[in-house]
Backbone atoms as SQL, in Angstrom:
CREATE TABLE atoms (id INTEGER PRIMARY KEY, chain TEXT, resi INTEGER, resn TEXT, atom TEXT, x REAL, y REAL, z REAL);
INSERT INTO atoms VALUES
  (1, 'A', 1, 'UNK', 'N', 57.161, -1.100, 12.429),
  (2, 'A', 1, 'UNK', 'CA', 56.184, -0.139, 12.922),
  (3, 'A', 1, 'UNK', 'C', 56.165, -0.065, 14.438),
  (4, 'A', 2, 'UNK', 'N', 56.821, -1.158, 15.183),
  (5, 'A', 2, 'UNK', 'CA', 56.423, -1.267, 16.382),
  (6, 'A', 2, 'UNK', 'C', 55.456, -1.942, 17.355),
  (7, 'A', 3, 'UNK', 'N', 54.579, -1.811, 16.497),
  (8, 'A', 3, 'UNK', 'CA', 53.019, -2.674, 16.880),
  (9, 'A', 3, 'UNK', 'C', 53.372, -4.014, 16.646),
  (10, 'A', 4, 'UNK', 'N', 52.631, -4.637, 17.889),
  (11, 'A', 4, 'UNK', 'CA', 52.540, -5.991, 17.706),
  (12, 'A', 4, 'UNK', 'C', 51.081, -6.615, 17.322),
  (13, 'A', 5, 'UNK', 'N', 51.148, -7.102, 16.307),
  (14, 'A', 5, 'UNK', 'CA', 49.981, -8.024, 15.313),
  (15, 'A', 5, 'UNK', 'C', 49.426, -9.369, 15.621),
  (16, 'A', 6, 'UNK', 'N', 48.604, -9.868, 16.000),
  (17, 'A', 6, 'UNK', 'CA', 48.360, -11.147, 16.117),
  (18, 'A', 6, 'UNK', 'C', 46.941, -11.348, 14.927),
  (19, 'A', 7, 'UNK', 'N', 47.833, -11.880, 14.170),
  (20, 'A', 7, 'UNK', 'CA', 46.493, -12.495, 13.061),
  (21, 'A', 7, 'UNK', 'C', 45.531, -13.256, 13.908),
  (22, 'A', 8, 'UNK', 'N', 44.244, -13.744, 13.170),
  (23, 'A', 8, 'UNK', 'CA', 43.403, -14.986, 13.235),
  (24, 'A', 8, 'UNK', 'C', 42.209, -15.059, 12.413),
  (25, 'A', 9, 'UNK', 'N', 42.795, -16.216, 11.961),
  (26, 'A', 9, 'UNK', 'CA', 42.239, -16.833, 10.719),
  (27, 'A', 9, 'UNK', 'C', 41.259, -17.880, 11.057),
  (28, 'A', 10, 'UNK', 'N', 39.955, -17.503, 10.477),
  (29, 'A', 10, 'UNK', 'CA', 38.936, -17.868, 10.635),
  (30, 'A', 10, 'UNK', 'C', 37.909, -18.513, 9.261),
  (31, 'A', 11, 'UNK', 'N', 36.721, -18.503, 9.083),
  (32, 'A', 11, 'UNK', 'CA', 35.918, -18.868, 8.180),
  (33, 'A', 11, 'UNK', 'C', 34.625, -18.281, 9.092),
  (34, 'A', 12, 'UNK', 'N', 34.098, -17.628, 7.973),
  (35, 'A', 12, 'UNK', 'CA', 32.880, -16.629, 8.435),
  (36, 'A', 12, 'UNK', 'C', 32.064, -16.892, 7.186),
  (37, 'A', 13, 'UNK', 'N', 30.519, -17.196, 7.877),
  (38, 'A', 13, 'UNK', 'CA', 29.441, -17.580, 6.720),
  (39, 'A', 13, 'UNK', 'C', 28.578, -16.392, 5.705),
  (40, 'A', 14, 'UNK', 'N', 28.829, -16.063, 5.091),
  (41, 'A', 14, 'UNK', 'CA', 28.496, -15.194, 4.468),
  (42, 'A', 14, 'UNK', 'C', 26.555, -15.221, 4.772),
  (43, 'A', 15, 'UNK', 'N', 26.072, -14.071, 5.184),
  (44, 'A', 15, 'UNK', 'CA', 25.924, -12.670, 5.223),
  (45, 'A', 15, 'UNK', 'C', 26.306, -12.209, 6.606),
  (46, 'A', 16, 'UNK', 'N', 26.936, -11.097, 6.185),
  (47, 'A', 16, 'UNK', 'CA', 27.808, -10.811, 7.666),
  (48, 'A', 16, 'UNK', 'C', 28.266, -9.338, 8.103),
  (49, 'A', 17, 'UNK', 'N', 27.975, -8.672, 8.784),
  (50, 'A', 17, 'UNK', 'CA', 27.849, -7.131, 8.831),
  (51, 'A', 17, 'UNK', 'C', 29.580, -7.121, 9.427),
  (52, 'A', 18, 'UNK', 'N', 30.189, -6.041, 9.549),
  (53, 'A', 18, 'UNK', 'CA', 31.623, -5.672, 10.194),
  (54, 'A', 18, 'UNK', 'C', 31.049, -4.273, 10.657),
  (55, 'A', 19, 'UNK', 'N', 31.599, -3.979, 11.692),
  (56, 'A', 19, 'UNK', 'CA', 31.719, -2.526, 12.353),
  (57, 'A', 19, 'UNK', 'C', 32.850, -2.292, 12.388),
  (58, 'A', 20, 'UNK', 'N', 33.269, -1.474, 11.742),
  (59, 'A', 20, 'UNK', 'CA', 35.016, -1.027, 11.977),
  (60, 'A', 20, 'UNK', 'C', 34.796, 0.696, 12.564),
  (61, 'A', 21, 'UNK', 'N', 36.156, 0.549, 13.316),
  (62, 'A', 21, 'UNK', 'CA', 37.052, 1.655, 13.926),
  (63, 'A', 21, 'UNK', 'C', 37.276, 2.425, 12.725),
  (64, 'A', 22, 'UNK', 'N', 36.614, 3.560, 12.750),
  (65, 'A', 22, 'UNK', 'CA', 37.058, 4.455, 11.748),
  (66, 'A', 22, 'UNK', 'C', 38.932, 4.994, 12.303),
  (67, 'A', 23, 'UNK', 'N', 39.098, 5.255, 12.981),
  (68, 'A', 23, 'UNK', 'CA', 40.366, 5.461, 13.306),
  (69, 'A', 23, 'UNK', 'C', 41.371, 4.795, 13.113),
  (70, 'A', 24, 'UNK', 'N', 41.022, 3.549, 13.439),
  (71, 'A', 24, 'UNK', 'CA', 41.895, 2.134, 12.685),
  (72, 'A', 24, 'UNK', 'C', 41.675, 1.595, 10.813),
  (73, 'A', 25, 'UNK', 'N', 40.403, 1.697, 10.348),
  (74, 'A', 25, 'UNK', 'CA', 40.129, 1.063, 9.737),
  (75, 'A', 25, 'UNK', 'C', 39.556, 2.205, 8.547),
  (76, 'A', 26, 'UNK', 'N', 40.103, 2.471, 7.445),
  (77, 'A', 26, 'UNK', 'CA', 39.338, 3.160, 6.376),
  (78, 'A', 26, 'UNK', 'C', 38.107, 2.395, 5.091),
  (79, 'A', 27, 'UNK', 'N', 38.600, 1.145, 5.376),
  (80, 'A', 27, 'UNK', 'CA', 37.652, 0.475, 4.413),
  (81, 'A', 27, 'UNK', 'C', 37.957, -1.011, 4.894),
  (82, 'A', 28, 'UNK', 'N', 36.778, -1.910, 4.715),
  (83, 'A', 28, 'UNK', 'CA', 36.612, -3.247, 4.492),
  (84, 'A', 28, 'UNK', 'C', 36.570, -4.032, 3.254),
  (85, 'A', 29, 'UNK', 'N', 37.532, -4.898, 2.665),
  (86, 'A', 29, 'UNK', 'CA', 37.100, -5.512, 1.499),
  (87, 'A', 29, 'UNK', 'C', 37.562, -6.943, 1.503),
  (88, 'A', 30, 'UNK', 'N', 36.903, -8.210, 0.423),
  (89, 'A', 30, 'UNK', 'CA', 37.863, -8.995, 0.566),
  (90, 'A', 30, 'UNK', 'C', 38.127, -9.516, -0.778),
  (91, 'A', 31, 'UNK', 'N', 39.402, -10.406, -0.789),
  (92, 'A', 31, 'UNK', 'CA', 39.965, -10.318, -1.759),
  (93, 'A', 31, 'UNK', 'C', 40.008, -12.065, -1.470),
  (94, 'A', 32, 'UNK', 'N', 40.078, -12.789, -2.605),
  (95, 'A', 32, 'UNK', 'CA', 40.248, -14.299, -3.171),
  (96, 'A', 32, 'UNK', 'C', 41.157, -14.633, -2.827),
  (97, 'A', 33, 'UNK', 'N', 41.898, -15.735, -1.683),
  (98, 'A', 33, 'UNK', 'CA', 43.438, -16.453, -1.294),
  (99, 'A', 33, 'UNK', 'C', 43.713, -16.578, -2.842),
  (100, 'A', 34, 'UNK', 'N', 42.856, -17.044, -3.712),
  (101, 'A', 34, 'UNK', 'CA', 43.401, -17.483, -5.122),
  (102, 'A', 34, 'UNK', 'C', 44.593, -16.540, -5.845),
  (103, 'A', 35, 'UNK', 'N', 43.640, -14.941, -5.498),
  (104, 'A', 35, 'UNK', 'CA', 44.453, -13.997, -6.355),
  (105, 'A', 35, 'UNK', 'C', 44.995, -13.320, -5.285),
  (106, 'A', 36, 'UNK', 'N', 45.306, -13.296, -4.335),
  (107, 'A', 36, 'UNK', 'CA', 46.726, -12.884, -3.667),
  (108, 'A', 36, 'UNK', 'C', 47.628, -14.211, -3.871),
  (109, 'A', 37, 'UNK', 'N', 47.339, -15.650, -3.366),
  (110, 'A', 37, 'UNK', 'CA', 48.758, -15.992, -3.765),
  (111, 'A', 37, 'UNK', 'C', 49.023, -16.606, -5.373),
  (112, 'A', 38, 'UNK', 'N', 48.557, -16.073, -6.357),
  (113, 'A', 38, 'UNK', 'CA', 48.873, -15.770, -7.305),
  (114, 'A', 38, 'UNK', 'C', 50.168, -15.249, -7.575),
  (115, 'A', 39, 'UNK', 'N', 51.579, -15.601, -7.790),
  (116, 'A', 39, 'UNK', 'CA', 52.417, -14.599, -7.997),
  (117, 'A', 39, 'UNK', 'C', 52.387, -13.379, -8.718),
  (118, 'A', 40, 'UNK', 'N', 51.466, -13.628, -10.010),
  (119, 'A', 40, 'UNK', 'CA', 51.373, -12.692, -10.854),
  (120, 'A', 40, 'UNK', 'C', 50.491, -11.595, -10.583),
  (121, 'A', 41, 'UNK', 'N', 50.248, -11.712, -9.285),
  (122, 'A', 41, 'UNK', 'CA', 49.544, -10.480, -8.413),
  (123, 'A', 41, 'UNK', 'C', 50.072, -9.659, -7.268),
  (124, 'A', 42, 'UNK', 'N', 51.307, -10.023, -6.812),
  (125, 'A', 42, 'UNK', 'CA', 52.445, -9.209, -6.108),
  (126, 'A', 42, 'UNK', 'C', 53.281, -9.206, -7.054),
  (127, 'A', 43, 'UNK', 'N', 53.934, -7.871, -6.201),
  (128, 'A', 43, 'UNK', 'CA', 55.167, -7.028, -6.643),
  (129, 'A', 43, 'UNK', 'C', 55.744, -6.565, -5.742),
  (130, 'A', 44, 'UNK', 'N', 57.242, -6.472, -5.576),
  (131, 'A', 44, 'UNK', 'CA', 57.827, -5.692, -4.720),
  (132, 'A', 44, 'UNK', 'C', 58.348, -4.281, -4.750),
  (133, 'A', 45, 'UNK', 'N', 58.279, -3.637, -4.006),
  (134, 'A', 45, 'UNK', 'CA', 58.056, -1.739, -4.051),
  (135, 'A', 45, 'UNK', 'C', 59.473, -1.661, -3.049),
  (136, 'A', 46, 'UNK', 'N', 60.090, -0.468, -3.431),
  (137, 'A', 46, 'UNK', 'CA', 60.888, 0.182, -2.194),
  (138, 'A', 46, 'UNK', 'C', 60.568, 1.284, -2.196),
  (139, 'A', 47, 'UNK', 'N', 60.722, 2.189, -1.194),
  (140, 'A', 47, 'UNK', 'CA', 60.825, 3.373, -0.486),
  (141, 'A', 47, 'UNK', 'C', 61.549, 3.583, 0.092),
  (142, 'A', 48, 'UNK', 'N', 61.749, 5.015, 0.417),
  (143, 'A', 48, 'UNK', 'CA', 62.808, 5.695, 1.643),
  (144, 'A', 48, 'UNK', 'C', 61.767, 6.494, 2.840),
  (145, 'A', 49, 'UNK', 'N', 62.362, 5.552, 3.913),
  (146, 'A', 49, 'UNK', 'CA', 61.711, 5.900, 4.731),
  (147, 'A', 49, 'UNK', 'C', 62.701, 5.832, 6.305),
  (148, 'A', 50, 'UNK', 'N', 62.575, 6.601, 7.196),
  (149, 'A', 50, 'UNK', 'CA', 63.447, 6.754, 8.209),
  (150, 'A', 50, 'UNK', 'C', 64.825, 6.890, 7.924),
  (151, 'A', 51, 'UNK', 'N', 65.520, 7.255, 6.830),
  (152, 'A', 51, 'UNK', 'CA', 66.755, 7.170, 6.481),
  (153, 'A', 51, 'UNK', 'C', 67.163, 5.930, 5.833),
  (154, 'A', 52, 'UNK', 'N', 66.248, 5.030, 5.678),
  (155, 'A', 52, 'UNK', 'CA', 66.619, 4.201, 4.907),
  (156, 'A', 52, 'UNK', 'C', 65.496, 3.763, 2.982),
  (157, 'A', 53, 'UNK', 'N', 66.402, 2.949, 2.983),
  (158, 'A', 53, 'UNK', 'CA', 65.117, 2.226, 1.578),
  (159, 'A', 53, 'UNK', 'C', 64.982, 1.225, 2.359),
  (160, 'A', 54, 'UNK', 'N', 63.382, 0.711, 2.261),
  (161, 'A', 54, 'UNK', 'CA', 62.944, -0.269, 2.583),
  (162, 'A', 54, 'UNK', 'C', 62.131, -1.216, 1.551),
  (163, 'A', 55, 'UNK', 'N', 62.190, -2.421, 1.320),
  (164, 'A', 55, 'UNK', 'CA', 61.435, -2.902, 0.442),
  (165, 'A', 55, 'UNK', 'C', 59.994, -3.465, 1.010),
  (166, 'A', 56, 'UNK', 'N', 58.941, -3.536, -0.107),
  (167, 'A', 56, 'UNK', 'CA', 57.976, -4.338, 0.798),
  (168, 'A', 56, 'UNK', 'C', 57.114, -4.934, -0.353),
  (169, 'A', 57, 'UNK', 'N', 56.238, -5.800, -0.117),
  (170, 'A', 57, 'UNK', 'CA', 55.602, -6.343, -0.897),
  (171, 'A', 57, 'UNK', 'C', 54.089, -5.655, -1.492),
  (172, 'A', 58, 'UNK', 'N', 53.590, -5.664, -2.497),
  (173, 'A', 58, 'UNK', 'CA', 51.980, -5.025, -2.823),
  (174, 'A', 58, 'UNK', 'C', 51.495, -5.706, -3.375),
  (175, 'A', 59, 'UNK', 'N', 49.826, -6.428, -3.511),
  (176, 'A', 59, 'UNK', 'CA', 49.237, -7.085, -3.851),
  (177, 'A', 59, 'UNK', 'C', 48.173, -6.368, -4.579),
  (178, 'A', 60, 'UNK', 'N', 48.153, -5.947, -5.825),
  (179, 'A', 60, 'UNK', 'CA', 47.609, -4.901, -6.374),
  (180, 'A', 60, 'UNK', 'C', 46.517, -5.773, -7.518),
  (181, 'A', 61, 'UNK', 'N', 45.921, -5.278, -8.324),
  (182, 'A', 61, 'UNK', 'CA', 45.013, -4.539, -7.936),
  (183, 'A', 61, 'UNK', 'C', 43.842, -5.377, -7.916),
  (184, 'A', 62, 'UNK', 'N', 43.094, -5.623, -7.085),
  (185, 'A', 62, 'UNK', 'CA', 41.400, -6.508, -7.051),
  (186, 'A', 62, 'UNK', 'C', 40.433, -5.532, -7.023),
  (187, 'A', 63, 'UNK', 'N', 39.828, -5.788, -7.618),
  (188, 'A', 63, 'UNK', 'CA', 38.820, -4.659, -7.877),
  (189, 'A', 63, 'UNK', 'C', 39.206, -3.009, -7.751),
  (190, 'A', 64, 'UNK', 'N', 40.312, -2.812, -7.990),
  (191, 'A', 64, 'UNK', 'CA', 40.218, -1.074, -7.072),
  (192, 'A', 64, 'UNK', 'C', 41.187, -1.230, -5.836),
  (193, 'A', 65, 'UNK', 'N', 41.863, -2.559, -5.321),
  (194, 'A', 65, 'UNK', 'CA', 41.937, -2.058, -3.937),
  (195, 'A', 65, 'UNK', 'C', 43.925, -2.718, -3.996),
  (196, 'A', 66, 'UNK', 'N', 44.292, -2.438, -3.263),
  (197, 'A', 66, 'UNK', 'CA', 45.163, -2.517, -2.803),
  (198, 'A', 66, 'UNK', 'C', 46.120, -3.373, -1.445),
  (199, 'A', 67, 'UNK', 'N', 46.146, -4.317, -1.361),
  (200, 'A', 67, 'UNK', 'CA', 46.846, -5.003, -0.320),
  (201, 'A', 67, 'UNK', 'C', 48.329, -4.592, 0.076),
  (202, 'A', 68, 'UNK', 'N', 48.543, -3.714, 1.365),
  (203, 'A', 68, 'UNK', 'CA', 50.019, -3.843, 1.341),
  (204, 'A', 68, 'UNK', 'C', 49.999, -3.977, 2.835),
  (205, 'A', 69, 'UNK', 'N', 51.473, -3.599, 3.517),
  (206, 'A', 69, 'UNK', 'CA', 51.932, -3.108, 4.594),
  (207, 'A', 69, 'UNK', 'C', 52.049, -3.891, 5.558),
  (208, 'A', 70, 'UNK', 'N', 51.439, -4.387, 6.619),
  (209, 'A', 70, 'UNK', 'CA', 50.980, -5.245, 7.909),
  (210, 'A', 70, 'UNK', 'C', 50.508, -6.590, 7.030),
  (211, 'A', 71, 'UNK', 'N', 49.405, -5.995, 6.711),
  (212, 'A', 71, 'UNK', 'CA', 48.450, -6.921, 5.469),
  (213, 'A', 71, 'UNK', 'C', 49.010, -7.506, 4.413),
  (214, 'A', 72, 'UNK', 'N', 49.871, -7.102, 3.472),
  (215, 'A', 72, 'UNK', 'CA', 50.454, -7.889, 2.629),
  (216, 'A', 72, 'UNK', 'C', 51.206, -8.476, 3.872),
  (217, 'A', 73, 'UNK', 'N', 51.831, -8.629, 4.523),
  (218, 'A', 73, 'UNK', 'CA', 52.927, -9.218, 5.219),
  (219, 'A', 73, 'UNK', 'C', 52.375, -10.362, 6.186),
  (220, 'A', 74, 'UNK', 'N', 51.530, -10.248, 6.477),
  (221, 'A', 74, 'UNK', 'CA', 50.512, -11.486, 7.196),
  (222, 'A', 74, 'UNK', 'C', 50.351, -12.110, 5.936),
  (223, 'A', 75, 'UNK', 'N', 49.500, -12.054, 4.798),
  (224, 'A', 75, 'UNK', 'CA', 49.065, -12.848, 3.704),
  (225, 'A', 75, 'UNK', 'C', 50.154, -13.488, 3.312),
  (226, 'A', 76, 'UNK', 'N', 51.429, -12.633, 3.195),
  (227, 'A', 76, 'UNK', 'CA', 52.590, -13.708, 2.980),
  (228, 'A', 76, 'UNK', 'C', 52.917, -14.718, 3.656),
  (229, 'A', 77, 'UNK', 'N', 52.767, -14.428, 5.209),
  (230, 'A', 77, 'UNK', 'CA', 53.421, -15.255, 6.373),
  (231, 'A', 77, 'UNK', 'C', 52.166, -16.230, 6.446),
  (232, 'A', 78, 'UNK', 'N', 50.682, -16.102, 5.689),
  (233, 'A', 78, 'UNK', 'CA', 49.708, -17.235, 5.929),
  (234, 'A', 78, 'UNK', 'C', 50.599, -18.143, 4.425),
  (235, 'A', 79, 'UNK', 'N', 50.383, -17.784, 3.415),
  (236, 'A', 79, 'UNK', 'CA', 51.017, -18.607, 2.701),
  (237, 'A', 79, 'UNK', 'C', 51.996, -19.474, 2.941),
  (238, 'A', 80, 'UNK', 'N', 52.796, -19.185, 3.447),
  (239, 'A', 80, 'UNK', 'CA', 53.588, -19.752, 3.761),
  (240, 'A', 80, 'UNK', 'C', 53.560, -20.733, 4.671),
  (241, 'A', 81, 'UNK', 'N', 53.102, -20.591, 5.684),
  (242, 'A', 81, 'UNK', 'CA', 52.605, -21.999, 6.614),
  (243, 'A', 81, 'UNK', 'C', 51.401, -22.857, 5.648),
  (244, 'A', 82, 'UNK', 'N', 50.275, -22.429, 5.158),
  (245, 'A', 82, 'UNK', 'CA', 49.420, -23.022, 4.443),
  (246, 'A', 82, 'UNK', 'C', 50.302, -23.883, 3.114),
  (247, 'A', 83, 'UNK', 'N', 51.380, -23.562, 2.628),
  (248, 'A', 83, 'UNK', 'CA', 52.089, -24.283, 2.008),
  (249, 'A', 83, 'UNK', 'C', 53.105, -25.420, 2.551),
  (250, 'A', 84, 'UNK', 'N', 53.027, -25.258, 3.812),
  (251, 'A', 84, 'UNK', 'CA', 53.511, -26.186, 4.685),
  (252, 'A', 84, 'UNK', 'C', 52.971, -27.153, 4.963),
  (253, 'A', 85, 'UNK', 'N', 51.693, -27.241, 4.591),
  (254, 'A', 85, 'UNK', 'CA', 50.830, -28.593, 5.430),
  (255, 'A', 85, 'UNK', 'C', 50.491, -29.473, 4.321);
């Protein structure tokens, strides 16, 4: 995409308001570490995009919602260190 991402991973006490960037941000939700790294809750997708196929990962479906793109791709790259320690 171009953009550069810097996660940060935190712990936030529940009750807790968010203000999001409508321009950035269409919805807030959250979803259980349990059932994203669940395998049996990703799948991998391709598309054609810029002249090419690209593959990518989707973390489907929690309630209605959808994990992909930037977001699936951080959740992967947290797994992965969190399986490291």
């Amino acid at each position: 995409s171009g953009f550069s991402v810097v996660p940060v991973v935190g712990l936030v006490k529940p009750p807790y308001s968010l203000t999001l960037d409508e321009f950035e941000v269409a919805e807030a939700f959250e979803v259980p570490l349990s059932f994203l790294f669940d395998p049996a809750n990703k799948r991998r997708e391709e598309a054609f995009w810029r002249g090419e196929i690209r593959s990518y990962d989707i973390y489907a479906d929690y309630d209605g919602h959808m994990v992909w793109g930037a977001t699936a791709r951080i959740v992967g790259r947290l797994q992965e260190v969190l399986l490291r320690l």
